[in-house]
PDB file of N, CA, C and O in Angstrom:
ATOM      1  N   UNK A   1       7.337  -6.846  17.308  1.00  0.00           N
ATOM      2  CA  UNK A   1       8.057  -5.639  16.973  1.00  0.00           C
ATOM      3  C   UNK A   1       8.813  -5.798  15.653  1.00  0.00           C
ATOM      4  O   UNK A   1       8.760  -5.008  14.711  1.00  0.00           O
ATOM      5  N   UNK A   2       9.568  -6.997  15.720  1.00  0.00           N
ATOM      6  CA  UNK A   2      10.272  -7.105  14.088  1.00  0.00           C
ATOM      7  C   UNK A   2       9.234  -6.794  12.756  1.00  0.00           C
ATOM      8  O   UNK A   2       9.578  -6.276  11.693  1.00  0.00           O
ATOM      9  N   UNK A   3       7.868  -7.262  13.129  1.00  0.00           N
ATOM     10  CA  UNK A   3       7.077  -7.483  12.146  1.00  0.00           C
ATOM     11  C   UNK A   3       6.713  -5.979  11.322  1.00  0.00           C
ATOM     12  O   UNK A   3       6.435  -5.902  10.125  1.00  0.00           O
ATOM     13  N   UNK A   4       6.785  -4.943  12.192  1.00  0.00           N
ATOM     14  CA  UNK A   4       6.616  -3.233  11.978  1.00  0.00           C
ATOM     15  C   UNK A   4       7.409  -3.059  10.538  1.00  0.00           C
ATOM     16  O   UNK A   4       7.117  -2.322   9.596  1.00  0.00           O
ATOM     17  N   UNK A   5       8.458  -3.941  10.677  1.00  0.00           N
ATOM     18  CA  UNK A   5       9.980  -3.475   9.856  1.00  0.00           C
ATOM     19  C   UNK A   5       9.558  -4.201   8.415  1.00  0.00           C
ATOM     20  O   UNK A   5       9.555  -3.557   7.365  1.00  0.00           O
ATOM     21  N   UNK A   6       9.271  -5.336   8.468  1.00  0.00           N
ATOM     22  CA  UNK A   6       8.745  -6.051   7.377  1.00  0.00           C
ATOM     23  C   UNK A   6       7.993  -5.250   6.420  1.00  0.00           C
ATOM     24  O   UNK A   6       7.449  -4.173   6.664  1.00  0.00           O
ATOM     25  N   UNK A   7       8.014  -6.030   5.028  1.00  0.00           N
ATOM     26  CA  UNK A   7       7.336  -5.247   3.502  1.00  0.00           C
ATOM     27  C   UNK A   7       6.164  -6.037   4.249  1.00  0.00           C
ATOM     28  O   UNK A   7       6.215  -6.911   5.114  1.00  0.00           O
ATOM     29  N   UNK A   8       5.049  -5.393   3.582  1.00  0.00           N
ATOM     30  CA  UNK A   8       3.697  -6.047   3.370  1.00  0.00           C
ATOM     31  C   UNK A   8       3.436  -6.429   2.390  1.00  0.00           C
ATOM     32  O   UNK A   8       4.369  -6.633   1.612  1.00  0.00           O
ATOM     33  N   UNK A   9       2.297  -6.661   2.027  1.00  0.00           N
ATOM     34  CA  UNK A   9       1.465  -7.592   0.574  1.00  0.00           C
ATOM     35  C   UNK A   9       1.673  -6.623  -0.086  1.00  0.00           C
ATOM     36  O   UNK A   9       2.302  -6.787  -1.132  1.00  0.00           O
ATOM     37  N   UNK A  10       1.163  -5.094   0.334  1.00  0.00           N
ATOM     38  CA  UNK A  10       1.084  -4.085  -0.666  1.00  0.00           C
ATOM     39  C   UNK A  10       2.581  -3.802  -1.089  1.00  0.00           C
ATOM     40  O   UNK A  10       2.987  -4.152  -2.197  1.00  0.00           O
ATOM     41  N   UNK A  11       3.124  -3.368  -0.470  1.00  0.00           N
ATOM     42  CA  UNK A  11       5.007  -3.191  -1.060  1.00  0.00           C
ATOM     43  C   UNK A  11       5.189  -4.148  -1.882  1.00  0.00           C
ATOM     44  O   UNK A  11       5.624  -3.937  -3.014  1.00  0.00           O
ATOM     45  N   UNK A  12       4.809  -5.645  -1.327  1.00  0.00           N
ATOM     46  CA  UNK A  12       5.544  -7.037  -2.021  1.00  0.00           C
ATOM     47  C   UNK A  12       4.964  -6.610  -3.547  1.00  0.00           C
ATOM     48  O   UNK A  12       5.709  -6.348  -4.490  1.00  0.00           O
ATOM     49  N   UNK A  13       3.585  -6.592  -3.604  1.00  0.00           N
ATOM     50  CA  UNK A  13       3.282  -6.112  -4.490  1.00  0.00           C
ATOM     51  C   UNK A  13       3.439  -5.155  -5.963  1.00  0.00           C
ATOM     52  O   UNK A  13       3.461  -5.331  -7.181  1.00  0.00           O
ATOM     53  N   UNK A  14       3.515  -4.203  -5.111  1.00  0.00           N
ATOM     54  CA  UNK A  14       4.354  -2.875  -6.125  1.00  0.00           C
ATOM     55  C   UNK A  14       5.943  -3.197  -6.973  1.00  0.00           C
ATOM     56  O   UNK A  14       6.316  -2.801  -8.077  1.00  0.00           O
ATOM     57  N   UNK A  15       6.660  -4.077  -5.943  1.00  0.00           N
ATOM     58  CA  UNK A  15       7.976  -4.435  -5.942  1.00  0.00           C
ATOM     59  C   UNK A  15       7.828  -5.529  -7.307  1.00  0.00           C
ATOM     60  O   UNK A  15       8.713  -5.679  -8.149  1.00  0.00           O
ATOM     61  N   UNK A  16       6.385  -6.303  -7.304  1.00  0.00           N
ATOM     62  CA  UNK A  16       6.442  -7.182  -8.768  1.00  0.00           C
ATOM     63  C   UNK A  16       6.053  -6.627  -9.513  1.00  0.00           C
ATOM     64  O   UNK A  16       6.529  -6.656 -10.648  1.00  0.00           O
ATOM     65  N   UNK A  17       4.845  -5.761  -9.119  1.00  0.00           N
ATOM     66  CA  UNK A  17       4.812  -5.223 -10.873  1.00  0.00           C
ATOM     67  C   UNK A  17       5.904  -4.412 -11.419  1.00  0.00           C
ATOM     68  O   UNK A  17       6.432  -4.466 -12.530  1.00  0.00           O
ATOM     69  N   UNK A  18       6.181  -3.509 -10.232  1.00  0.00           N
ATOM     70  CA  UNK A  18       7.754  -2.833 -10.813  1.00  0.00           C
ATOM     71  C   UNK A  18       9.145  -3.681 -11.731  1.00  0.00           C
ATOM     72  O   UNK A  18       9.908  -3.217 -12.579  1.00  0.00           O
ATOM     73  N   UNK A  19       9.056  -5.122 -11.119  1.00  0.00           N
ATOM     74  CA  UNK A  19       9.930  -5.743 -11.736  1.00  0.00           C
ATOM     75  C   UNK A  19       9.288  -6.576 -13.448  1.00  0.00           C
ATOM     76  O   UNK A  19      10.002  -6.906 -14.396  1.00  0.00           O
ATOM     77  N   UNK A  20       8.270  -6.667 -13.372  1.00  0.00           N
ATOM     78  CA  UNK A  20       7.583  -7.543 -13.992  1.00  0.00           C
ATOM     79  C   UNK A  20       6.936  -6.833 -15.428  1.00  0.00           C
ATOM     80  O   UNK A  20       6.879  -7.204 -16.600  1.00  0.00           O
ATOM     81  N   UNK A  21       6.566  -5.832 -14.817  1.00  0.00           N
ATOM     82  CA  UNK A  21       5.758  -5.111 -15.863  1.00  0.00           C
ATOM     83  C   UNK A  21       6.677  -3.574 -16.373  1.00  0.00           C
ATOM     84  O   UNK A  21       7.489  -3.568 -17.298  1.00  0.00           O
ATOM     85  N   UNK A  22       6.289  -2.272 -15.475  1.00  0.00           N
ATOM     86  CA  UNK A  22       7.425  -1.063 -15.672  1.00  0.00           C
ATOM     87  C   UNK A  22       7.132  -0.200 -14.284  1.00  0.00           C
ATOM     88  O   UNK A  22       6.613  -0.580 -13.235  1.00  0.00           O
ATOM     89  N   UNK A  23       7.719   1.262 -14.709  1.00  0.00           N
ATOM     90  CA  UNK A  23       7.451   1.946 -13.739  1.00  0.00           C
ATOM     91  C   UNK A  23       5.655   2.369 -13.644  1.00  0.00           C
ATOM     92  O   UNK A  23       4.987   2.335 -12.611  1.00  0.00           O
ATOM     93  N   UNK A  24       5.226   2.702 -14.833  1.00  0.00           N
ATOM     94  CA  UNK A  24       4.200   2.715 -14.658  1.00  0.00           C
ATOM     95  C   UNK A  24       2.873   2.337 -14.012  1.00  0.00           C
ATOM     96  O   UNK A  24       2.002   3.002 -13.450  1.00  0.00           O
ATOM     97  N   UNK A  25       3.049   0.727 -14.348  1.00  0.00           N
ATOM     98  CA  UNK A  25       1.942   0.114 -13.657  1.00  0.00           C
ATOM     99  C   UNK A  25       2.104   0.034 -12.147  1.00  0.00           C
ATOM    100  O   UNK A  25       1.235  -0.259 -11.325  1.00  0.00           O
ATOM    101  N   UNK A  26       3.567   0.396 -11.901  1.00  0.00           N
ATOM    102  CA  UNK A  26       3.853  -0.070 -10.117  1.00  0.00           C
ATOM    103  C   UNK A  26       3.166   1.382  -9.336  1.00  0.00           C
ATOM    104  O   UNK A  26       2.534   1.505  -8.287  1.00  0.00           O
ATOM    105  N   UNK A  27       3.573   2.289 -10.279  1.00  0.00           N
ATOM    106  CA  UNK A  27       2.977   3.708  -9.859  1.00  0.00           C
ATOM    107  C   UNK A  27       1.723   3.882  -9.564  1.00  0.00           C
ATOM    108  O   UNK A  27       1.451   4.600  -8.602  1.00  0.00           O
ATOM    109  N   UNK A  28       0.813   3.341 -10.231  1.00  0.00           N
ATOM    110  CA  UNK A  28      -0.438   3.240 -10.538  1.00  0.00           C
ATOM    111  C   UNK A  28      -1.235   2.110  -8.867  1.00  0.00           C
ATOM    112  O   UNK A  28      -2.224   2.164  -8.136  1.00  0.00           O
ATOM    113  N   UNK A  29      -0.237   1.406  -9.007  1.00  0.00           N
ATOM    114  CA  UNK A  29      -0.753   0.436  -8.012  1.00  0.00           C
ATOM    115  C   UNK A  29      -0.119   1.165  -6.557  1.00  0.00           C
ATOM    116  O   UNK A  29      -0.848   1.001  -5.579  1.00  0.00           O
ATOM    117  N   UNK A  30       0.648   1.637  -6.413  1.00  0.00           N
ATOM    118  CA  UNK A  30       1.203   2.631  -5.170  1.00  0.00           C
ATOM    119  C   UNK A  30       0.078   3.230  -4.897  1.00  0.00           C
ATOM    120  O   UNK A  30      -0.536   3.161  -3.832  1.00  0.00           O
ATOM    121  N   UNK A  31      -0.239   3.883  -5.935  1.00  0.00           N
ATOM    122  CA  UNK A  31      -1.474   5.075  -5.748  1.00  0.00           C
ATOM    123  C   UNK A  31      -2.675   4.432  -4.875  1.00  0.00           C
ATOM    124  O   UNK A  31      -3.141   4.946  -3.859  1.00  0.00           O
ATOM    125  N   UNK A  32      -3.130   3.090  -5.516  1.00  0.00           N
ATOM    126  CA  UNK A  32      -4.268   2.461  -5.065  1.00  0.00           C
ATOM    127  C   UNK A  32      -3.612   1.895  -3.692  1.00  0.00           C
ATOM    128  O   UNK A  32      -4.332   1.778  -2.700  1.00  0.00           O
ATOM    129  N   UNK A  33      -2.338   1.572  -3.649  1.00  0.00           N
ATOM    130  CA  UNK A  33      -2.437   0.997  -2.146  1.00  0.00           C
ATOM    131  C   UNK A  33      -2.207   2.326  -1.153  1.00  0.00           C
ATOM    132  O   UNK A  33      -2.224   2.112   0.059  1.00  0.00           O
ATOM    133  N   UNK A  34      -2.069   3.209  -1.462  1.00  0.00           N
ATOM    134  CA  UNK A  34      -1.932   4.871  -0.550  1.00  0.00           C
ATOM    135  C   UNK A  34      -3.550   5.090  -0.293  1.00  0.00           C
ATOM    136  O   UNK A  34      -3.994   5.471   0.790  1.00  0.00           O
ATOM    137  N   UNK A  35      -4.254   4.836  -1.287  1.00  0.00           N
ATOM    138  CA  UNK A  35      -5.684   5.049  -1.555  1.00  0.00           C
ATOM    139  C   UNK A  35      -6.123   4.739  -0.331  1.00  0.00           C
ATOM    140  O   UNK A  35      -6.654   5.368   0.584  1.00  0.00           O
ATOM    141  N   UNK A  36      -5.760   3.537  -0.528  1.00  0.00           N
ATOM    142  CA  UNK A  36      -6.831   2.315   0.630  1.00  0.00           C
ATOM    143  C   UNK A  36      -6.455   2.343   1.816  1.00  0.00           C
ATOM    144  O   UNK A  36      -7.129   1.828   2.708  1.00  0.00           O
ATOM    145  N   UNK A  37      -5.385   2.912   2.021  1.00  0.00           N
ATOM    146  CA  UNK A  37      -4.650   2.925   3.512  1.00  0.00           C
ATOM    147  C   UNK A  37      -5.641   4.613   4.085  1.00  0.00           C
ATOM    148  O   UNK A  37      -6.486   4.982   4.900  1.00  0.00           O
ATOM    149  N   UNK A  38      -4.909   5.057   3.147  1.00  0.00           N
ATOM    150  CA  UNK A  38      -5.703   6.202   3.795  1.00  0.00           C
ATOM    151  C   UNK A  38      -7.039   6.495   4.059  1.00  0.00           C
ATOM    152  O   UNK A  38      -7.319   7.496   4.718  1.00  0.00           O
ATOM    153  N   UNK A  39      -8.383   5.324   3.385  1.00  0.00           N
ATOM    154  CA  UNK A  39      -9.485   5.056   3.312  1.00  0.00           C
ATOM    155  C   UNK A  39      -9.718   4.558   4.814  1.00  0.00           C
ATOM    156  O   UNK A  39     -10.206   5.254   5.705  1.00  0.00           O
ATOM    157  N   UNK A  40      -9.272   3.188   4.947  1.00  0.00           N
ATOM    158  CA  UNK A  40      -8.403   2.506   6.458  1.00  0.00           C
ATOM    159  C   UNK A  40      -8.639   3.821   7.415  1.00  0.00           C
ATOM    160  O   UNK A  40      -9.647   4.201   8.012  1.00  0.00           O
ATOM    161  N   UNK A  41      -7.190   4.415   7.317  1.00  0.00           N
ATOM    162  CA  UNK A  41      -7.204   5.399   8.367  1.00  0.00           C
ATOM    163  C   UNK A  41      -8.463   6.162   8.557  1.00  0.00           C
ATOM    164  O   UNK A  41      -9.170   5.973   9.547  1.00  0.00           O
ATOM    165  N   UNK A  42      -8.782   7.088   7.558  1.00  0.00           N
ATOM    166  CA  UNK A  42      -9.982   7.913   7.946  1.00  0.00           C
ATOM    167  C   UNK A  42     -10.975   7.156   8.549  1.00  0.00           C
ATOM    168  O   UNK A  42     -10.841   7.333   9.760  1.00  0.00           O
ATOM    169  N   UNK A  43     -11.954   6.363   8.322  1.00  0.00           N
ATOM    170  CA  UNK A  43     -12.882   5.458   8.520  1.00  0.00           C
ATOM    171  C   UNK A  43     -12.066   5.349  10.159  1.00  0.00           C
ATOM    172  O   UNK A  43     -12.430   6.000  11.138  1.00  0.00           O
ATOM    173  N   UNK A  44     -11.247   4.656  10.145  1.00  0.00           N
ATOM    174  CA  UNK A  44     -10.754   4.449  11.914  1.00  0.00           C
ATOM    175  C   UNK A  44     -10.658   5.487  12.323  1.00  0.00           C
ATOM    176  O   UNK A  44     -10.084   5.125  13.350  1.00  0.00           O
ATOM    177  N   UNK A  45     -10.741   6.914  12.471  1.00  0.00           N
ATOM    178  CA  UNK A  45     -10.339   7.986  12.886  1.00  0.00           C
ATOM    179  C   UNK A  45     -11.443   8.623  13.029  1.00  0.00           C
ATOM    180  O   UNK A  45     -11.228   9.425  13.938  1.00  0.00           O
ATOM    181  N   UNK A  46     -13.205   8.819  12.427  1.00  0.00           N
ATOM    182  CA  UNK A  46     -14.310   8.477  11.925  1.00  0.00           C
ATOM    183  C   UNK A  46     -15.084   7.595  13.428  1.00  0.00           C
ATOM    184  O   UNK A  46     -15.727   8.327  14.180  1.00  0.00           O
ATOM    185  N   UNK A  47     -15.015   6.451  13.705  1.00  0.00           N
ATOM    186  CA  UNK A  47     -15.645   5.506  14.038  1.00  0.00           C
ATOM    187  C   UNK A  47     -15.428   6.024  15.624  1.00  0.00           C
ATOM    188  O   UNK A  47     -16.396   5.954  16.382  1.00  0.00           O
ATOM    189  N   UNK A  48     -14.312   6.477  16.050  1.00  0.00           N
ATOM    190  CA  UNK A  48     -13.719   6.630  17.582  1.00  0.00           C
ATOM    191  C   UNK A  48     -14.219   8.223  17.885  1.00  0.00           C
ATOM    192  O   UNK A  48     -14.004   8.620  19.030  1.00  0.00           O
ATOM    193  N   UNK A  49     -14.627   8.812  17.296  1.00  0.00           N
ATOM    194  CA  UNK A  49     -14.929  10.313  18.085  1.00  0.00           C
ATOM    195  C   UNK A  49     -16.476   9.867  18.794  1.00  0.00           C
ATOM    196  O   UNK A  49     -17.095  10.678  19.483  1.00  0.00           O
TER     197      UNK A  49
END
């Protein structure tokens, strides 16, 4: 249950380029990790009917 609460790779992620690089590139990479999640979801949502 604690683990729900935790950042993931993708947050950890965004959180360095945001620090590392600008807002831009972190934006850019948000996008792609929203992308893929929601790719994830559909496909699982897809497979069960």
């Amino acid at each position: 249950m604690s683990g729900t609460g935790s950042p993931g790779p993708g947050n950890m992620a965004i959180v360095t380029a945001a620090i590392r690089q600008a807002r831009l590139p972190a934006l850019v990479l948000a996008a792609g990790v929203i992308g893929r999640s929601l790719l994830v979801a559909s496909a699982g949502q897809s497979c069960c009917k």
